[in-house]
N, C-alpha and C positions, 0 to 999 in steps of 0.2 A: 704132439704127444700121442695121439691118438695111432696115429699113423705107425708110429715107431713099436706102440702096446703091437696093432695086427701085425706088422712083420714081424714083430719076433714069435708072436704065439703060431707061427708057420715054421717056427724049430723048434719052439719048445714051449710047455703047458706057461699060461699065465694065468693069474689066481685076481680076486678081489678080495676087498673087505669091506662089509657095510658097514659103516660106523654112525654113529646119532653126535652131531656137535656141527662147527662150521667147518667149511674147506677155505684155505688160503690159496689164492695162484701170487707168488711171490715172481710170474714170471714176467711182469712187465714193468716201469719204473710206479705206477699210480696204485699195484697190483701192492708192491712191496711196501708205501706209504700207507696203503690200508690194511695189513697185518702191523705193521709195525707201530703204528695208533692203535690196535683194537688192543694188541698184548700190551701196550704200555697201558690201556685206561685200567687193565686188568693186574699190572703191579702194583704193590701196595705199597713200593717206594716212590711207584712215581704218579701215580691216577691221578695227583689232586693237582702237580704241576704241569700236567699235562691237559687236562680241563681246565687250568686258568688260560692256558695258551691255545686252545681250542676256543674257549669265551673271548678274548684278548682277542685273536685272527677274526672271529665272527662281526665283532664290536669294530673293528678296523673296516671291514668291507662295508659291511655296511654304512659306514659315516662317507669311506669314497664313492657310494652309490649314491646319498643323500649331498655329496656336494656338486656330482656333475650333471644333477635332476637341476633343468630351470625352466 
């Protein structure tokens, strides 16, 4: 991205904006997974089902962690 921002500010003016909040990079598959959890904890249709499955996946890993420990 970066690269594409300088070549084109080499024809024409480019601008920022600083803003106060998070940035998402939806540009990678693990990128897209973590906006797409942070806005759903932030739905108020969906936060609470999505923190059961967040607790539910946690609770899972770790019991397969605690069964292939001997």
């Amino acid at each position: 991205m970066t690269d594409a921002i300088n070549r084109l500010n080499e024809i024409q003016r480019v601008f920022a904006y600083d803003f106060e909040g998070h940035r998402y990079d939806v540009g990678d598959k693990f990128g897209f997974i973590q906006t797409t959890m942070a806005f759903a904890l932030e739905h108020p249709e969906l936060k609470l089902e999505v923190r059961q499955l967040i607790d539910d996946l946690y609770k899972e890993i770790h019991k397969n962690d605690k069964s292939t420990k001997k």
